[in-house]
PDB file of N, H, CA, C and O in Angstrom:
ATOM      1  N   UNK A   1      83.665  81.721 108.161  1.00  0.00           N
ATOM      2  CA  UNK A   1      84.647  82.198 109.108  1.00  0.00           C
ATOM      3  C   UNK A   1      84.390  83.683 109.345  1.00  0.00           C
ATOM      4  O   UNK A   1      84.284  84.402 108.352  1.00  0.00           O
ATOM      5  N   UNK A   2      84.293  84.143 110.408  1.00  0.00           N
ATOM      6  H   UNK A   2      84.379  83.558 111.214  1.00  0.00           H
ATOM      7  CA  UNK A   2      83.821  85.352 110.993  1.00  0.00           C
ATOM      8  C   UNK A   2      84.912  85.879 111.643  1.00  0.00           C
ATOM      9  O   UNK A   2      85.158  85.201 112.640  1.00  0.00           O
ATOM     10  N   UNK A   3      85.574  86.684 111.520  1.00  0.00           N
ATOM     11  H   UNK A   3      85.374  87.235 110.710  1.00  0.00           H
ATOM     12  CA  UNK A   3      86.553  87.979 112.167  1.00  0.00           C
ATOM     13  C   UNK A   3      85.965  89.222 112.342  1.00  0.00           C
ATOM     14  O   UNK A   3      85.103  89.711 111.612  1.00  0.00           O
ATOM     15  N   UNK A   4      86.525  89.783 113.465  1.00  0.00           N
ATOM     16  H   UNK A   4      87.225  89.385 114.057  1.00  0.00           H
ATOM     17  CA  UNK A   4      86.171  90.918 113.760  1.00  0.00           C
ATOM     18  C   UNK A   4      87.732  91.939 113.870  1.00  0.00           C
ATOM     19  O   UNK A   4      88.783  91.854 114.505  1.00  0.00           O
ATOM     20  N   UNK A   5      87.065  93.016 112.724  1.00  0.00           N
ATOM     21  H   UNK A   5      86.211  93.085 112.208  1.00  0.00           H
ATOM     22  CA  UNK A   5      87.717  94.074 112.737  1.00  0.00           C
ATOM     23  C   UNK A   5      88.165  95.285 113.225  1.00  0.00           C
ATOM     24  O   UNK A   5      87.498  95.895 114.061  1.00  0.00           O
ATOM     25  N   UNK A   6      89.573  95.852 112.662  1.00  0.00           N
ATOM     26  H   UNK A   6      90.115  95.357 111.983  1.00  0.00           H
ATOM     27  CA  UNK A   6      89.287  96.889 113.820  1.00  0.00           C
ATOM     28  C   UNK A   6      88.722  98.032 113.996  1.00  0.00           C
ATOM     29  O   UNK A   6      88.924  98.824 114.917  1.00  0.00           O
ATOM     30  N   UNK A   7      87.860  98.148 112.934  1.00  0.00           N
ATOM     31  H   UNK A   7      87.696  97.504 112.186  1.00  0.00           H
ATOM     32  CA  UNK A   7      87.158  98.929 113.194  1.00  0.00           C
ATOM     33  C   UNK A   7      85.812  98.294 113.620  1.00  0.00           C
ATOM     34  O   UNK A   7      84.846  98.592 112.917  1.00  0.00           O
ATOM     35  N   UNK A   8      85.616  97.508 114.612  1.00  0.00           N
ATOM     36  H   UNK A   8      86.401  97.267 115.184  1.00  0.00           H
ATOM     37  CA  UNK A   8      84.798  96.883 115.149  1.00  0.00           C
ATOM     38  C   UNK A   8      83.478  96.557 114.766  1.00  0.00           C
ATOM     39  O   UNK A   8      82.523  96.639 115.539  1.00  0.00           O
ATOM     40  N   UNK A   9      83.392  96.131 113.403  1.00  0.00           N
ATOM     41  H   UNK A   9      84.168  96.065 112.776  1.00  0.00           H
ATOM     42  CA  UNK A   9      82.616  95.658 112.526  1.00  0.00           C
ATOM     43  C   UNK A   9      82.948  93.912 112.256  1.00  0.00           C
ATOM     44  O   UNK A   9      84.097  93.522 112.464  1.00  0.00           O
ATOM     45  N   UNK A  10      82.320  93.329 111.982  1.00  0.00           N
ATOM     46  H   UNK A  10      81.387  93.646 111.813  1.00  0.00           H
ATOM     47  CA  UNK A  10      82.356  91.724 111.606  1.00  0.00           C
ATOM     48  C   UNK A  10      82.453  91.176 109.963  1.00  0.00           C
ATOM     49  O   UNK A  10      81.546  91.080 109.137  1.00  0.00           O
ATOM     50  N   UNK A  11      83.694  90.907 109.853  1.00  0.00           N
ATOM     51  H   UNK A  11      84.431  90.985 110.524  1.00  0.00           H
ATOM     52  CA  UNK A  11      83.476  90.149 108.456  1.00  0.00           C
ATOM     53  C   UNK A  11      83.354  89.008 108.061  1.00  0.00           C
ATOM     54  O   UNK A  11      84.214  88.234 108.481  1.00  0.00           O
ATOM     55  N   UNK A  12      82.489  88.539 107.305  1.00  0.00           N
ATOM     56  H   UNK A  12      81.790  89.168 106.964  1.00  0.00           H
ATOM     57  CA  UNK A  12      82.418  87.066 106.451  1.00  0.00           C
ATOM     58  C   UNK A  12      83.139  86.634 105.991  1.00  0.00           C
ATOM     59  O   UNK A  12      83.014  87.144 104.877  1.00  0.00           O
ATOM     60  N   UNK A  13      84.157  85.819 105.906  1.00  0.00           N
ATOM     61  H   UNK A  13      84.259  85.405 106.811  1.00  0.00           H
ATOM     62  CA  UNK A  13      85.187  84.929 104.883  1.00  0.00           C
ATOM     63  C   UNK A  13      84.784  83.862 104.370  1.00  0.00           C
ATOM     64  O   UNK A  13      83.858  83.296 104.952  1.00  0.00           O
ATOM     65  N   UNK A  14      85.336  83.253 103.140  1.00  0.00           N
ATOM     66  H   UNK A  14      86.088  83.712 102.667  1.00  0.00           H
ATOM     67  CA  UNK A  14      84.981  81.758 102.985  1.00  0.00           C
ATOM     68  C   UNK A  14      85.768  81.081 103.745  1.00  0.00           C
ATOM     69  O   UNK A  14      86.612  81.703 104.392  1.00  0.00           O
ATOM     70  N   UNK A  15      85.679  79.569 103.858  1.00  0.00           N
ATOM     71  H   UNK A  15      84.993  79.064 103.332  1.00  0.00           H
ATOM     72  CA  UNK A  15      86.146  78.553 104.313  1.00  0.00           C
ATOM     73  C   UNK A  15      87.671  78.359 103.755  1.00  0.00           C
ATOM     74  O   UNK A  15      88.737  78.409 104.368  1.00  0.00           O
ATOM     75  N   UNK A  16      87.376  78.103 102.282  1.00  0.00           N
ATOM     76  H   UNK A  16      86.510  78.062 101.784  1.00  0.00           H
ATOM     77  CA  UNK A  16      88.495  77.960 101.235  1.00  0.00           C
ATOM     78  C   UNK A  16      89.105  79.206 100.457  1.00  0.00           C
ATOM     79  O   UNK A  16      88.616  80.243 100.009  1.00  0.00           O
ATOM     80  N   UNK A  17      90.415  78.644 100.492  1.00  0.00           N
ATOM     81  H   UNK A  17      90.811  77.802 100.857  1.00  0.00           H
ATOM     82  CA  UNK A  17      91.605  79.942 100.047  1.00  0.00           C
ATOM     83  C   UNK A  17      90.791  79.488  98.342  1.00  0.00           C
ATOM     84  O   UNK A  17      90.322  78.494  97.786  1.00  0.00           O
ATOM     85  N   UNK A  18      91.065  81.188  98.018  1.00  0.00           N
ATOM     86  H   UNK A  18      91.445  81.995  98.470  1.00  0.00           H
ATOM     87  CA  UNK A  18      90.936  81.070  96.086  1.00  0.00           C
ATOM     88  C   UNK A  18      92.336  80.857  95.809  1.00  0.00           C
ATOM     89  O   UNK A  18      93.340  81.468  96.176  1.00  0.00           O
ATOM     90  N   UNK A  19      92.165  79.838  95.071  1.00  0.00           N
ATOM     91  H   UNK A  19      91.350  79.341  94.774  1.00  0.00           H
ATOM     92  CA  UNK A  19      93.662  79.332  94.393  1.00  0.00           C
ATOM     93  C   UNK A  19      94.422  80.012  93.750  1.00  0.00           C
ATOM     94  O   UNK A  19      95.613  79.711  93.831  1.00  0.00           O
ATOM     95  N   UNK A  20      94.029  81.163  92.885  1.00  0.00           N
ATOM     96  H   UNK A  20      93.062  81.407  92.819  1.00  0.00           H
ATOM     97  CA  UNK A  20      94.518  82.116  92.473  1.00  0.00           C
ATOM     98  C   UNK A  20      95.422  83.093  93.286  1.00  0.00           C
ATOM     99  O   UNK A  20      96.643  83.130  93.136  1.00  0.00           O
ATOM    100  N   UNK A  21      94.791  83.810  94.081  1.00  0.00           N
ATOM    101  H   UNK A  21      93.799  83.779  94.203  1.00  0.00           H
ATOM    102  CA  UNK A  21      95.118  84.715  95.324  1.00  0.00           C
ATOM    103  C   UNK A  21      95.757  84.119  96.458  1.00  0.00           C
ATOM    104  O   UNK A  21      96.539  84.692  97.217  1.00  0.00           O
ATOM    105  N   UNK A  22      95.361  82.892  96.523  1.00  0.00           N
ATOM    106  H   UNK A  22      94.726  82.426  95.906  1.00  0.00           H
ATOM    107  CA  UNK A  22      95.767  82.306  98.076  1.00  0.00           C
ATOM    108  C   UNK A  22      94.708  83.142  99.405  1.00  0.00           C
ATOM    109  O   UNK A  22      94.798  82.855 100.599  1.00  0.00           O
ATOM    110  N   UNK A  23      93.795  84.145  98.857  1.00  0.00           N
ATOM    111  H   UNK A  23      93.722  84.378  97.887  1.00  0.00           H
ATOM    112  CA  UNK A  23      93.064  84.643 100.399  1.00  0.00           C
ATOM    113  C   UNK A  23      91.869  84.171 100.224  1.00  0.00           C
ATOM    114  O   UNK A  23      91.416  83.736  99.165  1.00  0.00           O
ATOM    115  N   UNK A  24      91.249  84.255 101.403  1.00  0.00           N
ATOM    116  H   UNK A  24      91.616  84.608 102.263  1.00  0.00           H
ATOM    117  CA  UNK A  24      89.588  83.997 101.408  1.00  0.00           C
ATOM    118  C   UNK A  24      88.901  85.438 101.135  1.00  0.00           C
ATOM    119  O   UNK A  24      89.188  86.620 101.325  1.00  0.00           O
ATOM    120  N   UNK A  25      87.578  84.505 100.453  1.00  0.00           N
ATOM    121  H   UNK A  25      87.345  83.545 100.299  1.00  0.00           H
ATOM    122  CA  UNK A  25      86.749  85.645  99.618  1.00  0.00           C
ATOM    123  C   UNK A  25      85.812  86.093 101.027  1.00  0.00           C
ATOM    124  O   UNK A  25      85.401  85.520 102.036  1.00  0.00           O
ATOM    125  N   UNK A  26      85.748  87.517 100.418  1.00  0.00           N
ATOM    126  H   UNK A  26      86.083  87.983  99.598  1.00  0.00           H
ATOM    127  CA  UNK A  26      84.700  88.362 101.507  1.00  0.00           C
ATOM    128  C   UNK A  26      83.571  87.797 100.969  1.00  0.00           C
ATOM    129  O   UNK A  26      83.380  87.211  99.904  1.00  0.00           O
ATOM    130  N   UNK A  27      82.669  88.147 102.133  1.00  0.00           N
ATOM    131  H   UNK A  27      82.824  88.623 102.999  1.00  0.00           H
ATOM    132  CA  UNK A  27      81.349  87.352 101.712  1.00  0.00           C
ATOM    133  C   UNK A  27      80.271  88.383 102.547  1.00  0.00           C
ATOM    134  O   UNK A  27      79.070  88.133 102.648  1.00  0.00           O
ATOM    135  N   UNK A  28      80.847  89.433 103.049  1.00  0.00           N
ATOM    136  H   UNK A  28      81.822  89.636 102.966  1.00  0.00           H
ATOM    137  CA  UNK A  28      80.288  90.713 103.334  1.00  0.00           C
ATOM    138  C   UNK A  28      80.596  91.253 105.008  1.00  0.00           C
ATOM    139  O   UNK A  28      80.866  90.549 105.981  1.00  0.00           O
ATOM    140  N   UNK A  29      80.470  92.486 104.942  1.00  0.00           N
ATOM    141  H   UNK A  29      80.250  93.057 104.152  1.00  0.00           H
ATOM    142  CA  UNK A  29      80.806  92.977 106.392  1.00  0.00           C
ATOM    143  C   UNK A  29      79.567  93.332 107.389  1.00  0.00           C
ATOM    144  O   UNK A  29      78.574  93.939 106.987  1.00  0.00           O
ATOM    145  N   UNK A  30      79.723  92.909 108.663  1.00  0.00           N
ATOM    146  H   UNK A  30      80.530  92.416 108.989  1.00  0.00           H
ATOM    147  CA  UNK A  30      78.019  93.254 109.449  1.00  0.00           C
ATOM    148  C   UNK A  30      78.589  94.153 110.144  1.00  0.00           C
ATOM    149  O   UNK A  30      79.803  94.347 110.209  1.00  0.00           O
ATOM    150  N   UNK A  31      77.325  95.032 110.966  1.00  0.00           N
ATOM    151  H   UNK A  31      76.339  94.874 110.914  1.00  0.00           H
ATOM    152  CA  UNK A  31      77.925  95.564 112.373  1.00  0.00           C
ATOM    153  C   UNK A  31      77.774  94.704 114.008  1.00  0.00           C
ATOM    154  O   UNK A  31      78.379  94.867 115.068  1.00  0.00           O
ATOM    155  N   UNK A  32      76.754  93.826 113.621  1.00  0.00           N
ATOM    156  H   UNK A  32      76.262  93.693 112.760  1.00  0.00           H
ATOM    157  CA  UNK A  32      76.892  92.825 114.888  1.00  0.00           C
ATOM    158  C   UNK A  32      77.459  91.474 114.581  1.00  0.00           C
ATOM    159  O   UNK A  32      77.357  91.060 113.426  1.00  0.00           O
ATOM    160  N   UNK A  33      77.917  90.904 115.292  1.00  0.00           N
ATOM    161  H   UNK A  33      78.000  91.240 116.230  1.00  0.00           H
ATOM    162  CA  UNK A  33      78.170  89.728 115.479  1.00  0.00           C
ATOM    163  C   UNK A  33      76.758  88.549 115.247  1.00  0.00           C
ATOM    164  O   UNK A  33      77.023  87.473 114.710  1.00  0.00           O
ATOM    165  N   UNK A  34      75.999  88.700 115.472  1.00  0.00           N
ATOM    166  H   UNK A  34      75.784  89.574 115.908  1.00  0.00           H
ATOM    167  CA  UNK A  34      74.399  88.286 115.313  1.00  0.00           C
ATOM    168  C   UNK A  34      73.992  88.431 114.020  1.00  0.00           C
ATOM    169  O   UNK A  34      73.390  87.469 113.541  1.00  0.00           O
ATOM    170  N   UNK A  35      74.177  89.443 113.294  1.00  0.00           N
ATOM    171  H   UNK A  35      74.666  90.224 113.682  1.00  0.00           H
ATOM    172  CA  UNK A  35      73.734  89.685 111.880  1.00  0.00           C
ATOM    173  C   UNK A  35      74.686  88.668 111.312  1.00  0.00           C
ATOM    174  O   UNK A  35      74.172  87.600 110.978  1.00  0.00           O
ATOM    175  N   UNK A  36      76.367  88.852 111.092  1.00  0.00           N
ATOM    176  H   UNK A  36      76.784  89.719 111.363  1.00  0.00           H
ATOM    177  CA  UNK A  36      77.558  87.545 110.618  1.00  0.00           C
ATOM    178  C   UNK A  36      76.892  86.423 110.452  1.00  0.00           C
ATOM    179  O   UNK A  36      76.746  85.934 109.331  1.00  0.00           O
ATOM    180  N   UNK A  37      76.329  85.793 111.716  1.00  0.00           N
ATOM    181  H   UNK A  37      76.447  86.191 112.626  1.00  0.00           H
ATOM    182  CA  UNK A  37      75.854  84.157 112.136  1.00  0.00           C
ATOM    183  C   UNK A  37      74.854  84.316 110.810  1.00  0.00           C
ATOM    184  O   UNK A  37      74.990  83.784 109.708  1.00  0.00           O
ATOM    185  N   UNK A  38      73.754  85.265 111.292  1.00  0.00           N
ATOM    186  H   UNK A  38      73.644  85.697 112.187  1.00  0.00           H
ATOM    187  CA  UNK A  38      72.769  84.870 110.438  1.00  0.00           C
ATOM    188  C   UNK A  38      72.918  85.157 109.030  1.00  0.00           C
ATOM    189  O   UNK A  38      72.008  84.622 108.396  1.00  0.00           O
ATOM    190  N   UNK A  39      73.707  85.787 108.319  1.00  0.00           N
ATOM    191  H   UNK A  39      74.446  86.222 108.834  1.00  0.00           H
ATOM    192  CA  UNK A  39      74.367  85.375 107.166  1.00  0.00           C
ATOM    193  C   UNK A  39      75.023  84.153 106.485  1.00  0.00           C
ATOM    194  O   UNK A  39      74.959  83.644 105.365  1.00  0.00           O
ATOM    195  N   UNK A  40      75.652  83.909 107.586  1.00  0.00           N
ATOM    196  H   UNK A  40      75.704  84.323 108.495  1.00  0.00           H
ATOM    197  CA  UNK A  40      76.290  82.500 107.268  1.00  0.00           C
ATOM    198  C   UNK A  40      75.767  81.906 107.185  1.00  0.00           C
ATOM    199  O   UNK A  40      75.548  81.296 106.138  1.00  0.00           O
ATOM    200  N   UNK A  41      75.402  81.777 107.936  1.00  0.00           N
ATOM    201  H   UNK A  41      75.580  82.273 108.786  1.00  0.00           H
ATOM    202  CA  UNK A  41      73.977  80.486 108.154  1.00  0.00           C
ATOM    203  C   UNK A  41      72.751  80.598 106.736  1.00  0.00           C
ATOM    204  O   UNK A  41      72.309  79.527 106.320  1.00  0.00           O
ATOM    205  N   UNK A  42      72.377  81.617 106.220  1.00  0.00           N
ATOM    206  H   UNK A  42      72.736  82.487 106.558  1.00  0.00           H
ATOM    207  CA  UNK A  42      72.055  82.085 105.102  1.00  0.00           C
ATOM    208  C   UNK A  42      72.801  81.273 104.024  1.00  0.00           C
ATOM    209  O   UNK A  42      72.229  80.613 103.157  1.00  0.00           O
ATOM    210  N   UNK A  43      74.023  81.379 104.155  1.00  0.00           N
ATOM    211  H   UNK A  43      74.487  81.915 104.860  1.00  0.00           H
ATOM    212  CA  UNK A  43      74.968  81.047 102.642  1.00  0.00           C
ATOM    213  C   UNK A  43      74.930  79.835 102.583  1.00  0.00           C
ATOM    214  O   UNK A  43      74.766  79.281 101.496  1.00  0.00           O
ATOM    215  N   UNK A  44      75.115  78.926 104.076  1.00  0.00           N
ATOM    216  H   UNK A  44      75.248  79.376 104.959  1.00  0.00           H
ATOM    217  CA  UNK A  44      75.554  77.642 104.094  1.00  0.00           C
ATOM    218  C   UNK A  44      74.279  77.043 103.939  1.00  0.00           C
ATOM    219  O   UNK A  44      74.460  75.829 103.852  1.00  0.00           O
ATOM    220  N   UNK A  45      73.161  77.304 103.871  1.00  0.00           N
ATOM    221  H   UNK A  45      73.015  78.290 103.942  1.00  0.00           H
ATOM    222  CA  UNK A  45      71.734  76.917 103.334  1.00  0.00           C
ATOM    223  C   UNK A  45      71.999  77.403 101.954  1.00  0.00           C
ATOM    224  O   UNK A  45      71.464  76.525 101.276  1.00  0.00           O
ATOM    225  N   UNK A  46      72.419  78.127 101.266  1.00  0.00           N
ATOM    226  H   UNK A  46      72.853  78.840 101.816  1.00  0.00           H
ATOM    227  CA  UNK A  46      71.539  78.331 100.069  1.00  0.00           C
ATOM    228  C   UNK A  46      72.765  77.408  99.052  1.00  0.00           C
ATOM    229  O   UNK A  46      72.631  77.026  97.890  1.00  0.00           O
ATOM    230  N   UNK A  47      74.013  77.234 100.034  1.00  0.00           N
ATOM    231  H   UNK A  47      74.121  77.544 100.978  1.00  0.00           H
ATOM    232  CA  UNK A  47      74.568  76.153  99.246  1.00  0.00           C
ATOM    233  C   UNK A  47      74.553  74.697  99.427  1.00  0.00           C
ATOM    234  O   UNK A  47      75.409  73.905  99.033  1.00  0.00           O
ATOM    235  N   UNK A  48      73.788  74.515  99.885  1.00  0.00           N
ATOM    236  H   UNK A  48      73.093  75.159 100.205  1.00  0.00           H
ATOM    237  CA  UNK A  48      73.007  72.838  99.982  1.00  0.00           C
ATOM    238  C   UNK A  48      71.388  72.672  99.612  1.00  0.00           C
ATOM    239  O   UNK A  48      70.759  71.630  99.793  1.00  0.00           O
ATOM    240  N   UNK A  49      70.872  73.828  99.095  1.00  0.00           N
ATOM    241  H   UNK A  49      71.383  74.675  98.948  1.00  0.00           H
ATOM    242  CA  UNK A  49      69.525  73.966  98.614  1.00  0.00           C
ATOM    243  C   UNK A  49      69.862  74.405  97.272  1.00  0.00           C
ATOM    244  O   UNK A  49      68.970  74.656  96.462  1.00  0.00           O
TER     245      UNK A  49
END
């Protein structure tokens, strides 16, 4: 899950709330929208490999 902030930077979230906290975990901040994707897309491969 990708949001954009206001300081107009892009952040990574997980999918799933931590049960503990109830929020989603950062999973890092980009400055494009293009870099986000290709992160994700990064994570969601390296968690099925």
């Amino acid at each position: 899950m990708i949001r954009k902030l206001k300081s107009g930077q892009y952040r990574l979230y997980s999918v799933k709330k931590d049960p503990k906290t109830h929020k989603r975990r950062n999973l890092g901040t980009f400055d494009s929208l293009a870099a986000a994707k290709k992160h994700e897309q990064e994570v969601q491969y390296f968690k099925r490999h």
